[in-house]
DRENZA-363923 format. One line per 10 residues: their letters; for each residue x, y, z of N, C-alpha, C. Coordinates in pm, whole numbers, plus 50000, padded with zeros to 5 digits. Each point is the difference from the previous one (the first is absolute). Layout:
BEGIN
a) X,Y,Z,X,Y,Z,X,Y,Z; ...
This chain:
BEGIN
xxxxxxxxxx) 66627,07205,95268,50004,50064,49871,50143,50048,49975; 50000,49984,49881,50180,50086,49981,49996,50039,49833; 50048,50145,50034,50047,50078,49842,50169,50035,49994; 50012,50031,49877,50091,49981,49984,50020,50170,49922; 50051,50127,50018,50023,50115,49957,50155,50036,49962; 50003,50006,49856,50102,49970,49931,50000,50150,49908; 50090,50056,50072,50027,50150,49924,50153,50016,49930; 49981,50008,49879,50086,50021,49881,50068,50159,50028; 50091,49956,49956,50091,50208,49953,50169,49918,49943; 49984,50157,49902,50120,50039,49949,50137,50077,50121
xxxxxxxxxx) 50077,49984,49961,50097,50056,50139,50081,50099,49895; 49940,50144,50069,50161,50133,49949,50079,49928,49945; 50067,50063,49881,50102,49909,49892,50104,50072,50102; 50119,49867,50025,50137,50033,50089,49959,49927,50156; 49870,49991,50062,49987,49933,50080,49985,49903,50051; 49991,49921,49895,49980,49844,50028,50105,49918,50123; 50078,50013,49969,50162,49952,50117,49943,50049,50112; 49958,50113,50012,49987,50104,50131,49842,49952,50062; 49930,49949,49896,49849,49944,50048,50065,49901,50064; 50061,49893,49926,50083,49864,50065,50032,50025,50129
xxxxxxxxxx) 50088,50086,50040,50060,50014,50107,49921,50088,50113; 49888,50071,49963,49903,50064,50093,49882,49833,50046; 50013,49894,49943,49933,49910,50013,50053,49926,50082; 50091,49925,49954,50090,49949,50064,50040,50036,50199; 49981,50143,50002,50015,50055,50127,49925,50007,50063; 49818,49991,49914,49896,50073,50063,49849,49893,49977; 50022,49897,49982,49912,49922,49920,49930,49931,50190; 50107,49979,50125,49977,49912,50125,49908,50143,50028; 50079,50091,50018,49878,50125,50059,49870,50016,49966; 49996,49978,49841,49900,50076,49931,49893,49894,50051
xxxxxxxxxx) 50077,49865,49990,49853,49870,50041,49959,49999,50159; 50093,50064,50064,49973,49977,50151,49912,50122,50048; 50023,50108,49872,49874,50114,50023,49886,49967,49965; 49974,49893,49938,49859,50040,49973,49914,49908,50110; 49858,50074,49942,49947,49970,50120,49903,49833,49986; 49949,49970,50126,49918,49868,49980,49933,49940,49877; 50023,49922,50002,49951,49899,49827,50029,50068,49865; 50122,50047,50043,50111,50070,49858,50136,49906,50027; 50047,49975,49873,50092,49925,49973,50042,50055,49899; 50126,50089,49974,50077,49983,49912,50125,49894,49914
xxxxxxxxxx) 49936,49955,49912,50029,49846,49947,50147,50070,49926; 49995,50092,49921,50148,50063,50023,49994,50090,49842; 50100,50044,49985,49999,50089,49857,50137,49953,49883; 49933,49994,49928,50045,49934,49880,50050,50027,49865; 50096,49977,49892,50043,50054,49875,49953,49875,49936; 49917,50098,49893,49949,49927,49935,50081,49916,49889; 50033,49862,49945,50072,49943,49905,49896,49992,49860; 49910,49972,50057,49891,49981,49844,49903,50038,50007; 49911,50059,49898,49864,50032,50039,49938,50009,49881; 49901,49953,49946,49877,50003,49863,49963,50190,50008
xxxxxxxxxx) 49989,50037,50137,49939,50136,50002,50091,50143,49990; 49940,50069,49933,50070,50124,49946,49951,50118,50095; 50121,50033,50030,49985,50151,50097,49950,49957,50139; 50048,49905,50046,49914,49924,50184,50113,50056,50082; 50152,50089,49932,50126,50004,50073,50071,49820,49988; 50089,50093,50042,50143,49881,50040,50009,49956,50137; 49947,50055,50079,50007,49931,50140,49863,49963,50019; 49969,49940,50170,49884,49935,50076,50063,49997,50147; 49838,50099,50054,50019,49980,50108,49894,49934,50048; 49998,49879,50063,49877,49932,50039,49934,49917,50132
xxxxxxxxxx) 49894,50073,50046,49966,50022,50125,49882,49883,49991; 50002,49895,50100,49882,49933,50070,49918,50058,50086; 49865,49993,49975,49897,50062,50118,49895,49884,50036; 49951,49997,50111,49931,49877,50041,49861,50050,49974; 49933,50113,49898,49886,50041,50043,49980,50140,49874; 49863,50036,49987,50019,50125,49921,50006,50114,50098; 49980,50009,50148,50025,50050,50107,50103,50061,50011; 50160,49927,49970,50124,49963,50045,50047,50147,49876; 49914,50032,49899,50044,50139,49946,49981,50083,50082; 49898,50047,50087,49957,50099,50038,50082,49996,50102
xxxxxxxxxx) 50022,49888,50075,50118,50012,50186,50119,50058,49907; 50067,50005,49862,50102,49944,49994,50014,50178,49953; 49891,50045,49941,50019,50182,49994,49990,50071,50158; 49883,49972,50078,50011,50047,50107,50144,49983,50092; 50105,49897,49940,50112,50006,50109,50094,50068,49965; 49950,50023,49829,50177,50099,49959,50024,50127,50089; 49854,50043,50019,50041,50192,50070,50013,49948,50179; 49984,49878,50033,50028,49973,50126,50149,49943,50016; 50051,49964,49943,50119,49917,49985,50097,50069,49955; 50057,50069,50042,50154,50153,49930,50047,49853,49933
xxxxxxxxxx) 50071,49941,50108,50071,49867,49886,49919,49914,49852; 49944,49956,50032,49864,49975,49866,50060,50106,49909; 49918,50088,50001,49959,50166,49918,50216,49975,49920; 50072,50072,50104,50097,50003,49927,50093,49893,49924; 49997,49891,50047,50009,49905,49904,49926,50007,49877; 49881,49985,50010,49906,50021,49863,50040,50080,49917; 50004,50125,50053,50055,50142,49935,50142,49993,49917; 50098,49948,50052,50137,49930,49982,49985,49956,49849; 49883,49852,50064,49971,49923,49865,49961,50084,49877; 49886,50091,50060,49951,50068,49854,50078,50044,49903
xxxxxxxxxx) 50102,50119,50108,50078,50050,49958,50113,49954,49847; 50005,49861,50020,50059,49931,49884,49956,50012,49855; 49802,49983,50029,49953,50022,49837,50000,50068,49947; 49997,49977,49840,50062,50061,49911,49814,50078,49955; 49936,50112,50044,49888,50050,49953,50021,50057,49876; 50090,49985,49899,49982,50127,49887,49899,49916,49880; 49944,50046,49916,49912,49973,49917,50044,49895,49943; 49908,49877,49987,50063,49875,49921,50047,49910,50138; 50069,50041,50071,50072,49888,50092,49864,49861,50020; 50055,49919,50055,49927,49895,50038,49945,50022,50131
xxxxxxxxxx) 49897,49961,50016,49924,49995,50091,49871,49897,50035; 49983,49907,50086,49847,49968,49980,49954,49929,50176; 49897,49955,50040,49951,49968,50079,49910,49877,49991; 49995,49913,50072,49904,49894,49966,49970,49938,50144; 49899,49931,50036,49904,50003,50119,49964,49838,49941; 50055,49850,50080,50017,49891,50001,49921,49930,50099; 49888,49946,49997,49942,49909,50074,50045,49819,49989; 49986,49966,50112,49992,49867,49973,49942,49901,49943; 49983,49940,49925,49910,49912,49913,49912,49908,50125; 50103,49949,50102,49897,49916,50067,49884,50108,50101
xxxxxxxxxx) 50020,50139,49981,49897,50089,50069,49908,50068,49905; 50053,49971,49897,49897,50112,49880,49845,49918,50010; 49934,50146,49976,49836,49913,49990,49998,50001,49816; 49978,49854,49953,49993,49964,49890,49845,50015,49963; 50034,50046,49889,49797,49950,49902,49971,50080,49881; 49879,49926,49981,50031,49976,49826,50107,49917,49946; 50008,49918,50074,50106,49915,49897,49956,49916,49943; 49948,49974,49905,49897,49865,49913,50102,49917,49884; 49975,49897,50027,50124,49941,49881,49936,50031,49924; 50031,49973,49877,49979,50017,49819,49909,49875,49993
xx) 49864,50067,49873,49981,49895,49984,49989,49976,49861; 49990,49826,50002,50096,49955,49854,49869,49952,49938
């Protein structure tokens, strides 16, 4: 099984360069912290998007499982490294009213249980 957890944010106006360069330094750590059947696929600026208010960046995490949420909270308060990296990261978004923000939870098409799907009839 594999999902795909794709979390949106706005970054503090003035920090963007400084997100760059906290990434850039911290992106091998942050993936080598996490724990079994987590994959951080990596974090991203957004160039285009149809959607309004999702933020300007992406950070986006592979999990092999709906399991792979729950190991992946239980390791932050075990993991000082985990936890403060994360914390680091947070630290960047921009929370004031309006900023962008969003979350979305990605399954695989070849794992989804399909139904109800009836063609049209003519």
């Amino acid at each position: 099984m594999e999902f795909l957890v794709i979390s949106g944010m706005d970054v503090k106006p003035g920090k963007s360069r400084e997100l760059q360069e906290w990434v850039r330094a911290n992106s091998a750590a942050l993936s080598a912290n996490t724990p079994e059947g987590i994959e951080l696929v990596g974090i991203y600026a957004t160039m285009f998007s149809s959607e309004k208010l999702t933020g300007h960046y992406r950070i986006i995490w592979r999990l092999d499982s709906y399991g792979a949420m729950d190991r992946f909270a239980a390791a932050i308060p075990q993991n000082v490294e985990l936890a403060r990296l994360l914390d680091e990261l947070e630290a960047f978004t921009d929370n004031r009213l309006g900023a962008g923000t969003s979350n979305e939870l990605l399954k695989s098409v070849a794992d989804t249980t399909i139904w109800g799907d009836f063609p049209d009839e003519d």
